[in-house]
C-alpha positions in Angstrom: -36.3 -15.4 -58.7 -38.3 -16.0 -61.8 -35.5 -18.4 -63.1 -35.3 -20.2 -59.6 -36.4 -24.0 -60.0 -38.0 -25.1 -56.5 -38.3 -28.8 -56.3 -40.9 -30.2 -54.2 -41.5 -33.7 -53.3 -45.1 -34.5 -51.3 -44.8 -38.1 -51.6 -43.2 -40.2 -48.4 -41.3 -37.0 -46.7 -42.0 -33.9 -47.4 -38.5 -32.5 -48.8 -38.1 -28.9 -50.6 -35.3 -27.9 -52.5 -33.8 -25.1 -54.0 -31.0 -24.6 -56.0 -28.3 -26.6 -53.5 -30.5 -25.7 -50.2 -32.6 -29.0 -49.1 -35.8 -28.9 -46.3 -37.0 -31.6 -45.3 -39.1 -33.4 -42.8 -36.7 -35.8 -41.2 -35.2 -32.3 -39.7 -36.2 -32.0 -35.9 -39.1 -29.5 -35.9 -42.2 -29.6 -35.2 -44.9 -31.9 -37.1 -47.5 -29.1 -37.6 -45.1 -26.8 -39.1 -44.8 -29.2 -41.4 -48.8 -30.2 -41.9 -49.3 -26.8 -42.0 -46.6 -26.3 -45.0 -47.9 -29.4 -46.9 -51.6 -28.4 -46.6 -50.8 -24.7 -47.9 -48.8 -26.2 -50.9 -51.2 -28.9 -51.7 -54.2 -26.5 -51.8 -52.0 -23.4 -53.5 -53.8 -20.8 -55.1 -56.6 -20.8 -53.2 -57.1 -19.4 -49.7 -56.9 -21.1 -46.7 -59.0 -19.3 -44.1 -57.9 -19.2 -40.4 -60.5 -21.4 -39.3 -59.9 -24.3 -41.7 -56.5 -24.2 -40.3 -57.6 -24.1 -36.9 -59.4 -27.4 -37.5 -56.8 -29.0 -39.7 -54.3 -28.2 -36.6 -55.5 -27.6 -33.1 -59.0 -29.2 -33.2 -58.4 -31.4 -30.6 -56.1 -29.5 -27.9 -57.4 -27.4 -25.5 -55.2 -24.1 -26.1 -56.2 -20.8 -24.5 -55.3 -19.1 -27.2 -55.2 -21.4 -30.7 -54.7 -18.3 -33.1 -52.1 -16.8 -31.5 -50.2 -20.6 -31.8 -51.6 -20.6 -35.3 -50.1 -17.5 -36.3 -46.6 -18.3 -34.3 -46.6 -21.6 -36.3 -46.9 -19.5 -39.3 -44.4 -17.7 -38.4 -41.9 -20.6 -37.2 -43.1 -22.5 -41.2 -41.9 -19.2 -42.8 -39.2 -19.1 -41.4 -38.0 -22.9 -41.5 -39.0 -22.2 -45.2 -36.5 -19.1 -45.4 -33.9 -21.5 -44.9 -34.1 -22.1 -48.6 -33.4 -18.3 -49.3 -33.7 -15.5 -47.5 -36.8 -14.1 -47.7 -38.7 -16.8 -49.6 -40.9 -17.7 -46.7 -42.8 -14.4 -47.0 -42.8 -15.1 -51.0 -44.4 -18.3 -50.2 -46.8 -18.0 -48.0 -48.9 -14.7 -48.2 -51.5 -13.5 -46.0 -55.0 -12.9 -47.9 -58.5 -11.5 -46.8 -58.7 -13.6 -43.8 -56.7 -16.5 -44.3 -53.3 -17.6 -46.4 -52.1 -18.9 -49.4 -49.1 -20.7 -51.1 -47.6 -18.8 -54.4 -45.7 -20.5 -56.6 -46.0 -17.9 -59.2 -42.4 -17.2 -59.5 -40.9 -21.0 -59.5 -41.8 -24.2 -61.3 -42.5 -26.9 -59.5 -42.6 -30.6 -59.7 -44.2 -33.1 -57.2 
């Protein structure tokens, strides 16, 4: 994928594309799948621990059990993402000591 061109636009809607294969926000999911993808591309490269996601996200509901809906939304983001390619959600996002991380290393980007 190292000649892939990703195209993502953070300004107004949230809207990835690659190669003819367009995300966007206006799609009916849910809006913290999609906080969750801006915050992880917006602070790529560095990693995001579980607890500043759990504040970001779910500081204000009473879950019984916010990881395990952090980690489903994780899950749901990568996949949403994987609508792009297959696969690219796990290329994307990567799980790191504790927390997770946005990789762009294989793709040029443009915001």
């Amino acid at each position: 994928m190292s000649d892939t061109l990703l195209k993502i636009r953070m300004l107004g809607e949230l809207t990835l594309t690659l190669d003819k294969h367009t995300i966007s926000e206006d799609q009916n999911r849910t809006r913290k799948m999609w906080t969750l993808m801006a915050y992880l591309l917006y602070n790529r490269g560095r990693v995001v621990t579980q607890e500043e996601l759990l504040e970001l996200l779910w500081n204000n509901t009473e879950r019984h059990n916010p990881v395990s809906a952090m980690k489903t939304a994780m899950h749901r983001t990568r996949a949403l993402m994987d609508d792009l390619a297959p696969g690219i959600g796990h290329d994307l996002i990567l799980k790191k000591s504790g927390g997770y991380t946005c990789s762009l290393a294989h793709f040029y980007t443009f915001f």
